[in-house]
N, C-alpha and C positions, 0 to 999 in steps of 0.2 A: 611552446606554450600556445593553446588555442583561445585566441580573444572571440568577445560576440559578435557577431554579423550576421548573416545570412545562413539560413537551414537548408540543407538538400530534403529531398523527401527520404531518403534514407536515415538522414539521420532523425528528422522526426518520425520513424516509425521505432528508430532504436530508444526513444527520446522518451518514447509512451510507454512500451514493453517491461520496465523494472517495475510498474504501476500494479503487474500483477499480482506481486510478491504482496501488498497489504489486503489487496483482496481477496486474495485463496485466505490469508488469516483471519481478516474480519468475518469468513464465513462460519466459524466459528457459534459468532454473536448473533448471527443470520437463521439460527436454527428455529427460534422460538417466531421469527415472521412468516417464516418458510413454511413452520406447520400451522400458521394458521390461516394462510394464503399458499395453497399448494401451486396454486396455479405462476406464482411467481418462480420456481424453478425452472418453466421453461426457458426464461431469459438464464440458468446459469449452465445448459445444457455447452452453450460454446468451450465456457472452462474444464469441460471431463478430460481432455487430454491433460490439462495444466495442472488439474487435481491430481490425478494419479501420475502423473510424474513425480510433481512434487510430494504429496504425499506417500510413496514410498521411498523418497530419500532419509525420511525418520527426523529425529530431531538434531542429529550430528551432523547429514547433509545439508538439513534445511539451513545449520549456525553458517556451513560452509559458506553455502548460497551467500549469506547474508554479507559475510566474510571477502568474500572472492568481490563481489559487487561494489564496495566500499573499497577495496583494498586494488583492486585492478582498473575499475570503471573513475570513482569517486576521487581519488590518489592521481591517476596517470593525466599529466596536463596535456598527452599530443592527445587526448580527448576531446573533441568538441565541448566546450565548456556549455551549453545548450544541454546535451548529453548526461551532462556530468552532474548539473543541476538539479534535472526531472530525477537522474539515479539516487541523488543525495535524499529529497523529497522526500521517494515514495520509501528511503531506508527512515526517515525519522516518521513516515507513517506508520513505520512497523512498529519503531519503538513506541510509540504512543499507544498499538492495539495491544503492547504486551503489556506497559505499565496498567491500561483497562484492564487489563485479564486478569491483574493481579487486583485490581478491587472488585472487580467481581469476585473473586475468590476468598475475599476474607470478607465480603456483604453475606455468599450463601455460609457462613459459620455462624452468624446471627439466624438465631431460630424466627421464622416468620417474614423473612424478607423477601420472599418467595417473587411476588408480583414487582415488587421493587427491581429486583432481579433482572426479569423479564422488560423491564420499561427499560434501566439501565443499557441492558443487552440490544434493543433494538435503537434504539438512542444511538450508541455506538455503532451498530452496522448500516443505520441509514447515513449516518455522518462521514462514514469510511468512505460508503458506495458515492455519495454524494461529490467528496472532495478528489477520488478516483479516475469518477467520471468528466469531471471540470479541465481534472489536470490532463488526461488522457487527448478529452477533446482540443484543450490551451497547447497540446506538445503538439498533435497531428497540424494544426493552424500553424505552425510553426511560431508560439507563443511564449511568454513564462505565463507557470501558471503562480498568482500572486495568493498563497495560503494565510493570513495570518497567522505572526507568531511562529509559526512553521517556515514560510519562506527567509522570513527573517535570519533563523540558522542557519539555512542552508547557504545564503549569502557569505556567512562569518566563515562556512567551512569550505568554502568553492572559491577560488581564485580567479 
């Protein structure tokens, strides 16, 4: 069983790296800032590899991903518990961008929700990138990154 102490730089790079999985999803939500700010793509130019890996996994591998991450990473205590933390995180970040997805998807069944939509949508992906980018930079510092409400779970589900 791995107790807290002390981070190698390895293991804070391993620590940040799960952080991508809510990001490739939040991009999503990202679509409607993205056309109205092109110029913000060029910051997602780094993720084209991550994009297309991942998205040609489908939705079967992606559960996989989700699955193997929780189930291998999240689960296995000779983990760095540091490690296992930031994995756990950035897996209930995801649940969070599905449960949004799913109210976005019954907001556009209301006729006229249009713009609502759109503020919703970006609400959501600057709040992704936001909390992405905190925890990203909190793991490399070799940190917890302390999320409201979020961290809190992840505590309950990490030993």
């Amino acid at each position: 069983m791995s107790w807290r102490g002390s981070t190698t730089v390895s293991d804070r790079i391993f620590a940040s790296l799960p952080y991508l999985l809510p990001l490739v999803d939040s991009l999503v939500f990202g679509s409607f800032l993205l056309n109205q700010f092109p110029a913000l793509r060029v910051l997602l130019l780094p993720l084209q590899p991550v994009l297309i890996i991942y998205g040609s996994l489908g939705q079967i591998g992606q559960i996989i991903v989700f699955f193997a991450l929780f189930l291998l990473v999240v689960r296995n205590e000779k983990i760095n518990h540091f490690i296992r933390f930031n994995t756990m995180q950035a897996i209930l970040l995801d649940i969070v961008i599905f449960l949004c997805s799913i109210l976005v998807e019954v907001l556009g069944q209301v006729p006229g929700t249009g713009f609502a939509i759109e503020t919703v949508a970006n609400t959501i992906f600057l709040g992704v990138v936001a909390a992405v980018a905190y925890s990203t930079v909190q793991s490399l510092l070799g940190r917890y990154a302390e999320i409201p409400a979020i961290s809190d779970a992840v505590y309950m589900q990490v030993r």
